[in-house]
N, C-alpha and C positions, 0 to 999 in steps of 0.2 A: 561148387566152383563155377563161375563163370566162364561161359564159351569166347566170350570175346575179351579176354584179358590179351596181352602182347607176351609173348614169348622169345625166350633169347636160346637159340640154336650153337653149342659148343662140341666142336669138332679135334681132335689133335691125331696126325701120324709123327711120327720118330723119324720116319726117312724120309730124303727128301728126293727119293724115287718112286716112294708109297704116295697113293691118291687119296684124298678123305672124301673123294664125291659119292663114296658107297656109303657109308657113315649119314654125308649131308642129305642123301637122296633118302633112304629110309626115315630119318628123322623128322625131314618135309612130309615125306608123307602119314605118319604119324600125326603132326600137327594137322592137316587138312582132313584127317580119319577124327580126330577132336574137334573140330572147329577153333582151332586157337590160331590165329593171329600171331605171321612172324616179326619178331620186332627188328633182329640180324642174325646175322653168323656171324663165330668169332670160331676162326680156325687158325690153328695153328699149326704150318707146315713143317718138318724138319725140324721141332722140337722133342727133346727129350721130357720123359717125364717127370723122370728123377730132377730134375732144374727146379729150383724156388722161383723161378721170375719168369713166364711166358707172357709174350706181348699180348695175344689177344685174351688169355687168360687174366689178365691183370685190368683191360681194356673191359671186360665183362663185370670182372668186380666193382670195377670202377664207375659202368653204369648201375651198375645193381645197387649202389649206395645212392644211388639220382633219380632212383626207382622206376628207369625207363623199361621196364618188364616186371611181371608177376610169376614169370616159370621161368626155369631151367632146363633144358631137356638136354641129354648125353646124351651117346651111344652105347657108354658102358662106363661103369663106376670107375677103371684105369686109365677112361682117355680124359677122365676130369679131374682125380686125385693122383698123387704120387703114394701115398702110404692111407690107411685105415681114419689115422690119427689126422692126416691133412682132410681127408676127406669128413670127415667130421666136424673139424673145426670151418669148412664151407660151408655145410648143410647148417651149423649153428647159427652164422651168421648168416645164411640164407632167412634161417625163419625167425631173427631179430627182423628181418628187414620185412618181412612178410611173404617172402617169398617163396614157392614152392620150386622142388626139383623130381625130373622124372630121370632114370637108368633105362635105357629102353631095352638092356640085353638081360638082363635083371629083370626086367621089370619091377622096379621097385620105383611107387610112385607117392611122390610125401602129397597129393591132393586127396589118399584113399585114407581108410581108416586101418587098411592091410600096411600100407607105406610107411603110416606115422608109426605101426607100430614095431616094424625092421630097425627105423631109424631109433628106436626110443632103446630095441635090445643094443643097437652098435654103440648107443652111447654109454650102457650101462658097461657093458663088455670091456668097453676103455675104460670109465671110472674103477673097474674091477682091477684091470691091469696096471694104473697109477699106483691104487691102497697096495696093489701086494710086491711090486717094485719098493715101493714107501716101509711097507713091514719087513722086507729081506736086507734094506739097509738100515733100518733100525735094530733088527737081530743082529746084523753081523758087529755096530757097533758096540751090545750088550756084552757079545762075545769077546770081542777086544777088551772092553773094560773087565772081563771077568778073570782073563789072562796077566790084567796088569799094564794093559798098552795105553799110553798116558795119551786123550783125545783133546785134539786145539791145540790153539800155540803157548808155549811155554812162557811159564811163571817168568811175569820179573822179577830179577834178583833185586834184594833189601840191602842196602850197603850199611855195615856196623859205621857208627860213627871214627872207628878209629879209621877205615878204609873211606870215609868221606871224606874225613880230613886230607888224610894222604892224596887222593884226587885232586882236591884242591891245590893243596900244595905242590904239586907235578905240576899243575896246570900251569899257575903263577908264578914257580920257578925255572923253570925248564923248558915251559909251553909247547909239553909235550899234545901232539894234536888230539882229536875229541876221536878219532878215528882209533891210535892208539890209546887211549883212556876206554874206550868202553872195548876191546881186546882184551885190555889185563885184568879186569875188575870184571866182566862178563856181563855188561849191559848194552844196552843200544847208544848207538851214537847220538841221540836225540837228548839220552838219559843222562850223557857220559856231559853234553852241552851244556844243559840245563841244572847240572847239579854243583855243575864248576861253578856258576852263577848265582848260586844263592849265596848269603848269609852266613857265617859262618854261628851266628847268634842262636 
């Protein structure tokens, strides 16, 4: 890695009584114990982190795709993701872009050969948890069908030509509506439109 790459500094507290200059201050110094080059701080005060939308969080990504830095650095994997799964799909798109990310409370740092290889088991770990979510609703659909529980939406009904006829004939004599037409005869009102309309031929 190169010592003089530009570095983007991400900070967040939840209150907006809490201070993040304990967070900012270690992290500066951190950078300055590397020799990396700050490029900003994006901190976000009095956000939660449960939120999908944080300004400077959003502000970071937003240069991260303009590629005005090469790192990331947190304070800790929770002041940067909300869940496992967010935090993953960041670090993906960090290293589409080329970017690295360090956790400094963790210490877990994607520039190490230690780092890439944390990041490689958290991804497998979720792929793991996809396939067996994906296999428990495939079993339990097997299970339904094995009981008899009819999956998707139901058959359209076939109208005999004697109840075609009749349709028709409701329609054109009575102009009974398409609403009460596919009621009685047990199809959809689209069916009940289109079938009044054809041909009797």
């Amino acid at each position: 890695m190169k010592n003089d790459r530009y570095v983007a500094i991400y900070a967040r507290v939840s209150g907006v009584d809490q201070n993040p200059q304990m967070q900012v201050r270690e992290l500066r110094a951190h950078c300055r114990l590397r020799n990396w080059k700050i490029y900003d701080e994006y901190i976000d005060w009095g956000v939660s982190g449960a939120k999908d939308s944080r300004p400077e969080l959003n502000r970071l990504m937003s240069d991260a795709h303009r590629r005005k830095f090469s790192l990331v650095v947190s304070w800790k994997f929770d002041r940067f993701a909300r869940s496992v799964s967010h935090l993953l799909r960041g670090l993906e798109t960090f290293a589409a872009l080329g970017i690295e990310f360090v956790s400094l409370s963790e210490q877990i740092d994607t520039t190490t050969p230690a780092g890439k290889l944390v990041f490689t088991i958290l991804g497998a770990v979720a792929e793991l948890e996809r396939s067996l979510i994906g296999e428990r609703v495939r079993a339990g659909l097997r299970n339904a069908q094995s009981r008899g529980t009819r999956l998707g939406r139901k058959p359209l009904k076939v109208l005999t030509k004697a109840e075609l006829q009749q349709l028709r004939e409701e329609r054109r004599k009575s102009k009974t509506s398409f609403k009460c037409l596919a009621h009685k005869f047990g199809i959809s009102t689209w069916s009940a439109f289109h079938l009044s309309k054809e041909s009797n031929a």
